[in-house]
Backbone bond lengths (Angstrom), bond angles and torsions (degrees), N, CA, C in turn:
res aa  C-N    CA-C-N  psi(-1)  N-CA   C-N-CA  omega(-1)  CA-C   N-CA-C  phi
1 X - - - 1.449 - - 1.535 109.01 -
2 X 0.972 111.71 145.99 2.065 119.80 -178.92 1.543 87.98 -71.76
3 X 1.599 90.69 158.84 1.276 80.69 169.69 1.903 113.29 -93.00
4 X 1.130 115.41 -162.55 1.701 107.43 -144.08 1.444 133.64 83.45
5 X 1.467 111.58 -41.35 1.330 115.29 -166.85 1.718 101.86 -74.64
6 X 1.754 89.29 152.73 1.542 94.90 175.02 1.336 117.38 -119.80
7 X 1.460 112.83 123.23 1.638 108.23 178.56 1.917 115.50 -103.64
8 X 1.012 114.37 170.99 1.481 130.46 177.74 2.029 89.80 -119.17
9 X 1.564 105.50 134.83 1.106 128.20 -172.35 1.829 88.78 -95.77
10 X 1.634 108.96 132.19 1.304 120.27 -175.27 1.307 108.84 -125.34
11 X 1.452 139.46 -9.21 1.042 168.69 165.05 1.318 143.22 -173.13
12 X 1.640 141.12 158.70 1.487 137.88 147.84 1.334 113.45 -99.61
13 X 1.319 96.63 128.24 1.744 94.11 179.74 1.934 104.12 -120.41
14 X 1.140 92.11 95.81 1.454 112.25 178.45 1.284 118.80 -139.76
15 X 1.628 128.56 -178.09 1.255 134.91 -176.37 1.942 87.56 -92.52
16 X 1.632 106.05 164.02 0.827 109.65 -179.31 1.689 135.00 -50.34
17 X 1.091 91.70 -23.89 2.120 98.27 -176.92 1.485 107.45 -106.99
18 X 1.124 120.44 9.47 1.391 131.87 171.14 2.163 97.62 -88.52
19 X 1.031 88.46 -85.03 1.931 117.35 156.33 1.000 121.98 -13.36
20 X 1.537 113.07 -40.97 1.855 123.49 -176.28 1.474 91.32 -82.87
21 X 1.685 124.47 -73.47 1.209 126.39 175.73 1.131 141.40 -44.32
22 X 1.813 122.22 -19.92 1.250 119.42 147.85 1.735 116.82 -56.56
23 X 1.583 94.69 -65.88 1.539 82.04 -170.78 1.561 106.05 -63.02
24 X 0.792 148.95 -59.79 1.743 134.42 168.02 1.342 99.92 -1.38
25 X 1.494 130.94 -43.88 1.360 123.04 -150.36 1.453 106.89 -109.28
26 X 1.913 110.96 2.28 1.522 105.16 149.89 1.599 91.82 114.72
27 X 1.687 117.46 2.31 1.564 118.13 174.53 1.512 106.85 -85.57
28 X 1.097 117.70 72.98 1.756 109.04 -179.16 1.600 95.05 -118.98
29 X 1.735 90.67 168.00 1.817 89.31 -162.78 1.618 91.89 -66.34
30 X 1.498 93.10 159.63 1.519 128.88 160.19 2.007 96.37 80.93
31 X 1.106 112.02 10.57 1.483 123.18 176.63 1.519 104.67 -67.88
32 X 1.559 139.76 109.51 1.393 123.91 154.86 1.536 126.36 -79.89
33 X 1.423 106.81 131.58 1.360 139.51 176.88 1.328 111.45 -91.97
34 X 1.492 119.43 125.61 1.213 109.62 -170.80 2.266 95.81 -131.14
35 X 1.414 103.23 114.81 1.485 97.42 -173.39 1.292 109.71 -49.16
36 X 1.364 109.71 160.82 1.893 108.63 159.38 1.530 90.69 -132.39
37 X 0.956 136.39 -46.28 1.341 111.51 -179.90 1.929 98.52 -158.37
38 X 1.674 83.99 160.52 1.464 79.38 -154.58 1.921 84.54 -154.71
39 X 1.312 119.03 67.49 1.471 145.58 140.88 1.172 134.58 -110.25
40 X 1.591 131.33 154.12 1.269 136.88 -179.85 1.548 107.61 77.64
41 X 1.666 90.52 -130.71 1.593 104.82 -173.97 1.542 109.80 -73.60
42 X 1.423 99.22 -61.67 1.453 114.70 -161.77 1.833 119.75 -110.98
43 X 1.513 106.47 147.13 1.180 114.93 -168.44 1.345 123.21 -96.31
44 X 1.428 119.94 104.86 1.655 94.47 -166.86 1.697 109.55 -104.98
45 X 1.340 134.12 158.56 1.524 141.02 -165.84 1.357 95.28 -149.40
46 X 1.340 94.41 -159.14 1.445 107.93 -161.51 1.269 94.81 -170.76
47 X 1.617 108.58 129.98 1.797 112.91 -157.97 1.972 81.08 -116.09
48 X 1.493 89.30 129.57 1.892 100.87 159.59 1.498 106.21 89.34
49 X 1.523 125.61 22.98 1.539 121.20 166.50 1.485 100.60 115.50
50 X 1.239 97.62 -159.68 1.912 128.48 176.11 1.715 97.49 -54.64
51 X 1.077 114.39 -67.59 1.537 114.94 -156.01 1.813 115.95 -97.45
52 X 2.016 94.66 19.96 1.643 102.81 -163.14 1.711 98.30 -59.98
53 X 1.376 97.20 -158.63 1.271 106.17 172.78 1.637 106.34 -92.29
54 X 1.521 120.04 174.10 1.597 91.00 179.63 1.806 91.35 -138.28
55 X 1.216 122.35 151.00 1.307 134.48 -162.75 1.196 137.27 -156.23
56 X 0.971 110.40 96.06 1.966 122.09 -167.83 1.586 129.41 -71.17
57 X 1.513 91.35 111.94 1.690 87.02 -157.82 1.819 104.46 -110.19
58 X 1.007 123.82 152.18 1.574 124.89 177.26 1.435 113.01 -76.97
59 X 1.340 110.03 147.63 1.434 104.51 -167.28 2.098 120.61 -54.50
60 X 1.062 80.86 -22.10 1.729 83.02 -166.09 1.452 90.08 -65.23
61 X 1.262 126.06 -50.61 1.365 140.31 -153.71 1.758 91.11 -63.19
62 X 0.901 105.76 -73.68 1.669 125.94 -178.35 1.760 107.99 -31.52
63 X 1.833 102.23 -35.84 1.288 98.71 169.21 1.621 121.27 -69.82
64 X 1.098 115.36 -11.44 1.369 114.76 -175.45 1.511 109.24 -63.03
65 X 1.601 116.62 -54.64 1.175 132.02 178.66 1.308 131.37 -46.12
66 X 1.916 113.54 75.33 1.523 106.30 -179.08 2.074 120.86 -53.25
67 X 0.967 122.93 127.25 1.266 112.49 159.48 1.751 120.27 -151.87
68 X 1.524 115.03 170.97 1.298 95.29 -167.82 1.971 85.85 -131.41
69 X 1.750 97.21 152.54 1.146 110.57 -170.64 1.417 115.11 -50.75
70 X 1.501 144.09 175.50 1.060 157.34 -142.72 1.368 116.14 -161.19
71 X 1.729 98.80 -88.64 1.425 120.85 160.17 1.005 123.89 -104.09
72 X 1.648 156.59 124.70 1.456 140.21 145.64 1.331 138.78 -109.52
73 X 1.374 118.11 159.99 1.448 102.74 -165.37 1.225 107.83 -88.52
């Protein structure tokens, strides 16, 4: 996703201790994710809007995270 775009979290599809620690980290369904940048290795967003928290995840990881678009740029 570019960054800008905004998604709604629809699932984690991971093993269990992967799964706990996302949502720990605020990825639970219907959660919006909003990219900030999304080059190189790692992906960073921002969980809960404008003023979420913001959190850089590695791509594999990032693949776990089903969600479907919202907003895009």
């Amino acid at each position: 996703m570019p960054p800008g775009t905004v998604v709604k979290v629809v699932d984690v599809d991971a093993g269990f201790g992967l799964r706990t620690r996302l949502i720990n980290m605020g990825f639970v369904r219907g959660a919006k994710v909003k990219v900030i940048e999304n080059s190189g290795g790692q992906i960073l967003v921002s969980i809960g809007g404008e003023s979420g928290r913001v959190v850089a995840l590695s791509r594999g990881i990032a693949t776990k995270i089903l969600v479907e678009v919202e907003v895009e740029v």
